[in-house]
N, C-alpha and C positions, 0 to 999 in steps of 0.2 A: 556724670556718666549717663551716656542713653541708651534706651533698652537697642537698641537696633546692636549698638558695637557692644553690649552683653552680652545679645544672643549668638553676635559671631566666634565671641571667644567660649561659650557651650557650643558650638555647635558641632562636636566631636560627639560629645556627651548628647546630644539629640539626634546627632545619625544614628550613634550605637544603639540608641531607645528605637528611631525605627526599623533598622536594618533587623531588630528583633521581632518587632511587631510582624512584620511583612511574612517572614512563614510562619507564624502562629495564624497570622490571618488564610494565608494561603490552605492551612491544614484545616482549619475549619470549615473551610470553601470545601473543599476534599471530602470531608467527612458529611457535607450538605448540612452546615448549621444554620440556622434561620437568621436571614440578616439583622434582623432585630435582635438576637443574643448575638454576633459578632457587634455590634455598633457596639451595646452595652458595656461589653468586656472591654470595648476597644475604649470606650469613658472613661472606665474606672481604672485602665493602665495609663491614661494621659493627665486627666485633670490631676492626681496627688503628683503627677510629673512638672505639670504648666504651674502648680501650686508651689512644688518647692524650688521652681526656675524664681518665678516671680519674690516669694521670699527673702531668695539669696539675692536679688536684685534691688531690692529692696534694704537689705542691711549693706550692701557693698554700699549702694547709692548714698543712704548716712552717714557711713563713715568716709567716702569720697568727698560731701559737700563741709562734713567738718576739720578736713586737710585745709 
């Protein structure tokens, strides 16, 4: 399995992560948050996101390569 045809079958489950991000960000822009707490927030919504893609990518791909 490669990650490339992994991420297109998330790739529902990673619009809906950003199509969520996008007005949170938007509202903070709004509210005049300092782009360094917008980046921050925006880190810590992604990396435990990029972290349990890769995961699951990771045990799919073992039990793919022991089929």
């Amino acid at each position: 399995m490669k990650l490339s045809k992994f991420l297109k079958d998330r790739g529902l489950f990673l619009s809906i992560n950003l199509i969520l991000a996008l007005p949170i960000v938007l509202i903070m822009v709004a509210f005049k948050f300092k782009i360094e707490l917008i980046a921050i927030i925006m880190f810590i919504w992604f990396v435990p996101l990029m972290s349990y893609i890769l995961l699951e990518f990771n045990h799919k791909k073992k039990f793919y390569n022991e089929l």
